[in-house]
DSSP file (Angstrom, degrees, kcal/mol; ACC not computed):
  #  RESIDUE AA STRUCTURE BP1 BP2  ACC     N-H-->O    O-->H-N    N-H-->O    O-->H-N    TCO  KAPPA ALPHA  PHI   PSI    X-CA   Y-CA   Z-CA
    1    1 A X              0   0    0      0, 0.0     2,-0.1     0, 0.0     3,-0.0   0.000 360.0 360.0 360.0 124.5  -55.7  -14.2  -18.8
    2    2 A X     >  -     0   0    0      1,-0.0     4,-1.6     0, 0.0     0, 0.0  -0.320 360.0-104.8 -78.4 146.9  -55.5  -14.1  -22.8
    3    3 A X  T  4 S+     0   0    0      2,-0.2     4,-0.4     1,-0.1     5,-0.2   0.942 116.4  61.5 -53.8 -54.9  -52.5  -14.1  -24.4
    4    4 A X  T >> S+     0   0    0      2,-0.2     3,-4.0     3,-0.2     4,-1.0   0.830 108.5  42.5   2.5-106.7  -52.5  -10.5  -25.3
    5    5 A X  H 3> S+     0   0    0      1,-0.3     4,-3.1     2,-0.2     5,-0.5   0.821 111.6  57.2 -36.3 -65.9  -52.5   -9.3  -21.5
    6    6 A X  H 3< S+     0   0    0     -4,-1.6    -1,-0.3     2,-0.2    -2,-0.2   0.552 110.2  41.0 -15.9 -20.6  -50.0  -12.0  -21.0
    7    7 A X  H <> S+     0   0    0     -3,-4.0     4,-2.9    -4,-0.4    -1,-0.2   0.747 116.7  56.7-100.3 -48.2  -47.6  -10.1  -24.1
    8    8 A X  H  X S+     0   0    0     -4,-1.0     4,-2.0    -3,-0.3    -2,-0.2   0.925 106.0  42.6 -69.2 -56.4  -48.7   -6.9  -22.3
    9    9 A X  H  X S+     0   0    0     -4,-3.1     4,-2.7     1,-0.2    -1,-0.2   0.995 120.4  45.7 -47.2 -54.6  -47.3   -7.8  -18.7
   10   10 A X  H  > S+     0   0    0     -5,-0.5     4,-1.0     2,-0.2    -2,-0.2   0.889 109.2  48.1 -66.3 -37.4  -44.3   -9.0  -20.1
   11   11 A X  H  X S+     0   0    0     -4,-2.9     4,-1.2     2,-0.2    -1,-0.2   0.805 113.8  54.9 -55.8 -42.2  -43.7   -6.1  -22.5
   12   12 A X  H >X S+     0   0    0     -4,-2.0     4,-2.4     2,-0.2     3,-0.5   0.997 107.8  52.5 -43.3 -76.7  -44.4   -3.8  -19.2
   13   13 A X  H 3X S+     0   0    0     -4,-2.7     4,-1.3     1,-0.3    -2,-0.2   0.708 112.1  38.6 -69.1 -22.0  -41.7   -5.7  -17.3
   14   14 A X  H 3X S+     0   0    0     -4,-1.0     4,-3.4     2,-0.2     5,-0.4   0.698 108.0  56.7 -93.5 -31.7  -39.1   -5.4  -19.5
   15   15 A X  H <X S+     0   0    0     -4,-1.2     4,-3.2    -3,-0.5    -1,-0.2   0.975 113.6  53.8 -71.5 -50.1  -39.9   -1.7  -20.6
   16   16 A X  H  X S+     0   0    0     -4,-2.4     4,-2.3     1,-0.2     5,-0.3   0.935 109.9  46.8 -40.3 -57.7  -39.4   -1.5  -16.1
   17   17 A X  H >X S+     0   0    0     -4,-1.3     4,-2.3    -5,-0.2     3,-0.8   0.960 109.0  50.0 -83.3 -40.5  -36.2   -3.1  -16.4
   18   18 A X  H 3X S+     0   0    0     -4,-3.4     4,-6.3     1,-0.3    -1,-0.2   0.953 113.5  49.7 -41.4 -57.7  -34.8   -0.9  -19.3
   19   19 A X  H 3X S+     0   0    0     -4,-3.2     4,-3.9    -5,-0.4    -1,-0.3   0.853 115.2  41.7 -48.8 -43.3  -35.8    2.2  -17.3
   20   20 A X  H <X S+     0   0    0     -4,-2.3     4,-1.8    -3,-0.8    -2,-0.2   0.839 111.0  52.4 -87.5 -22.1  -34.1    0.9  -14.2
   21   21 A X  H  X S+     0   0    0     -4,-2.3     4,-1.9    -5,-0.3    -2,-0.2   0.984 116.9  39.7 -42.9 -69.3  -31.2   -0.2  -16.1
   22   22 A X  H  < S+     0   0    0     -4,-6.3    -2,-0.2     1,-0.2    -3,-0.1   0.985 118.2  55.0 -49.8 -46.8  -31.0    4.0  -17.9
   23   23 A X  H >< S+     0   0    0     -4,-3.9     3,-2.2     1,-0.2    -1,-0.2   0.958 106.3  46.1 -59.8 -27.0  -32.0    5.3  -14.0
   24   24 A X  H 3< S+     0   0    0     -4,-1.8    -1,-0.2     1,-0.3    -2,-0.2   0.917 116.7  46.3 -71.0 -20.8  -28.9    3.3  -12.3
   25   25 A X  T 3< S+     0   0    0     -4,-1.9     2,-0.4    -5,-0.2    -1,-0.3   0.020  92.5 142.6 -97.3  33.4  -26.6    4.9  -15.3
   26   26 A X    <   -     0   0    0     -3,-2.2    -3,-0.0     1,-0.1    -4,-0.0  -0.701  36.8-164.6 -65.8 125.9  -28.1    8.4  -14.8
   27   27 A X        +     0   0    0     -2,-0.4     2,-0.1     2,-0.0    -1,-0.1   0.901  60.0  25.2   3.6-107.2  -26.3   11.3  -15.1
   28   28 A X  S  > S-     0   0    0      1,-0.1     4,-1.1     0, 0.0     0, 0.0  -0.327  80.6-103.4 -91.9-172.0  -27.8   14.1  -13.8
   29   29 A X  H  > S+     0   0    0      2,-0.2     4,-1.7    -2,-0.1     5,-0.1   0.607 119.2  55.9 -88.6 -44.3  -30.4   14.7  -11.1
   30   30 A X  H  > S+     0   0    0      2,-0.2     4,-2.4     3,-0.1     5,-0.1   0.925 104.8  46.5 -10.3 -75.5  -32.9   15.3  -14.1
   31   31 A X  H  > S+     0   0    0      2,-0.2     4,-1.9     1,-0.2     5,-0.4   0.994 112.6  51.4 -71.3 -71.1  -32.5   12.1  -16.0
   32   32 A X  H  X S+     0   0    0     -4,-1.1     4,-3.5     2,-0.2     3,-0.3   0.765 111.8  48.1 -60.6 -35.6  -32.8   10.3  -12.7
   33   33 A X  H  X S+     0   0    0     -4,-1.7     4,-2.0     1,-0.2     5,-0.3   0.964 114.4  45.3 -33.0 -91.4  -36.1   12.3  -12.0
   34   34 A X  H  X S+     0   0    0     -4,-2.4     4,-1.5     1,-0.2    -1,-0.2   0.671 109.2  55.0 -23.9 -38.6  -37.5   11.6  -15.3
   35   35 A X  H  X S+     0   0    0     -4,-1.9     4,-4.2    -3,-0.3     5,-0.4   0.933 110.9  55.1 -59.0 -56.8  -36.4    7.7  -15.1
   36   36 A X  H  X S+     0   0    0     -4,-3.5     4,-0.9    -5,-0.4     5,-0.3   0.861 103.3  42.6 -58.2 -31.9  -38.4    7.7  -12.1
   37   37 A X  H >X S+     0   0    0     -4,-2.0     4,-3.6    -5,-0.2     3,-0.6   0.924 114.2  55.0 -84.3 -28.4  -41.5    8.9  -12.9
   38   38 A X  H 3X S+     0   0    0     -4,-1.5     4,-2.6    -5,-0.3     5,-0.5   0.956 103.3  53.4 -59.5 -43.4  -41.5    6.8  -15.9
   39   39 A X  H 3X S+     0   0    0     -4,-4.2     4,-1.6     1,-0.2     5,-0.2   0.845 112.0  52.8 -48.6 -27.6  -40.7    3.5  -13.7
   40   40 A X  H <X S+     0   0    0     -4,-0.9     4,-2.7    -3,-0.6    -1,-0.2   0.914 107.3  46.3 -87.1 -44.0  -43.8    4.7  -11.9
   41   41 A X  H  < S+     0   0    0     -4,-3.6    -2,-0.2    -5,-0.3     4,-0.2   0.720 109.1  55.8 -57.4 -19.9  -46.0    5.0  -14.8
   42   42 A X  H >X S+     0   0    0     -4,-2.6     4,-3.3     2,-0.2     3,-2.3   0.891 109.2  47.4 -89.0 -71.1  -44.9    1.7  -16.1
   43   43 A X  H 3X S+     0   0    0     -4,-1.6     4,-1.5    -5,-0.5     5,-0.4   0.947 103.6  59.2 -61.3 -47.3  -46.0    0.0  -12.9
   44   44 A X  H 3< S+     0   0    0     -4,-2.7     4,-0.4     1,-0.2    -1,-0.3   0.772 111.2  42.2 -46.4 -19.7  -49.3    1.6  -12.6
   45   45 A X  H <> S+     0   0    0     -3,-2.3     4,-3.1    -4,-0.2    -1,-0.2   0.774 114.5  51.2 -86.4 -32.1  -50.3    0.1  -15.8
   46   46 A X  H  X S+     0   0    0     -4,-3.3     4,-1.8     1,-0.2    -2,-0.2   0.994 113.1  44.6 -65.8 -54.4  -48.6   -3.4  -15.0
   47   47 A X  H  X S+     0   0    0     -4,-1.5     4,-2.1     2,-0.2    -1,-0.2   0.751 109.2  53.2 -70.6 -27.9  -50.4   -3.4  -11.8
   48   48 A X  H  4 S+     0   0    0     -5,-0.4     4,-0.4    -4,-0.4     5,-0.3   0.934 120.4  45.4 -61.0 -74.5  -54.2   -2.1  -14.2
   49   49 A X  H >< S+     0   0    0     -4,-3.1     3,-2.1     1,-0.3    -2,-0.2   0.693 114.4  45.7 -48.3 -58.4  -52.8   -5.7  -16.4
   50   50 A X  H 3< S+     0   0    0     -4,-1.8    -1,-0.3     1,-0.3    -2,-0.2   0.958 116.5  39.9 -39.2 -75.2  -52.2   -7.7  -13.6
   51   51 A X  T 3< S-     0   0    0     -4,-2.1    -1,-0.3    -3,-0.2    -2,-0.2   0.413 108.6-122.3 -77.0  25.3  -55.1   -7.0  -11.9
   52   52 A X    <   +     0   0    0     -3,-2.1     2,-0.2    -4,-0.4    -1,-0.1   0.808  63.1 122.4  25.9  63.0  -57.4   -7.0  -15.2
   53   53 A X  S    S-     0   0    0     -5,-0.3     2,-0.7     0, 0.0    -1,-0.2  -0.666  71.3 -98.7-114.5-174.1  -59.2   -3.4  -15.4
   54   54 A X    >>  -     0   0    0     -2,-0.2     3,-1.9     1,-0.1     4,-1.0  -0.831  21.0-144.7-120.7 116.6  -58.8   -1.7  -17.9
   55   55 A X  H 3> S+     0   0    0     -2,-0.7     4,-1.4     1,-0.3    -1,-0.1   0.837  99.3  44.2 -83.9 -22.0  -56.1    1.3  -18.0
   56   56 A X  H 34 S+     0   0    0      1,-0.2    -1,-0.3     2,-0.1     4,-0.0   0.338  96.6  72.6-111.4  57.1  -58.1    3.9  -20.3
   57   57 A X  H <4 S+     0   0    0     -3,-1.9     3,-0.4     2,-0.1    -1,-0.2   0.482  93.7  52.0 -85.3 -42.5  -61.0    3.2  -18.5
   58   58 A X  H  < S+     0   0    0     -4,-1.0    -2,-0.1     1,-0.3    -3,-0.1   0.986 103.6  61.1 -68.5 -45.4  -59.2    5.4  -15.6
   59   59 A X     <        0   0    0     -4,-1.4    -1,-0.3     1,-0.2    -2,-0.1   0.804 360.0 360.0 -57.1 -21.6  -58.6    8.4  -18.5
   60   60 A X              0   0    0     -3,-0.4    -1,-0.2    -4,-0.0    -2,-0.1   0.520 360.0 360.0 -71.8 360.0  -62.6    8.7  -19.0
């Protein structure tokens, strides 16, 4: 693992915990929607870094 991916997982988890940090202080039923799908989008890319493919390989 290169440092890089190594910046990138870690930048990932923290961007996860912000998001679950905003969803637990949500509001509405909106914002938590929105939290959520982001929280989902954020792990599907940590899990591309983790497991070292390549995430806009999957947009082609």
């Amino acid at each position: 693992m290169t440092e890089l991916q190594r910046l990138l997982i870690r930048g990932s988890e923290k961007v996860i915990g912000h998001y679950q940090f905003l969803l637990d202080t949500a509001k509405s039923e909106h914002e938590r929607e929105l939290l959520k799908r982001r929280i989902e989008k954020e792990r599907r890319m940590l899990n591309d870094l983790l497991q070292g493919s390549d995430p806009s390989a999957r947009a082609a």
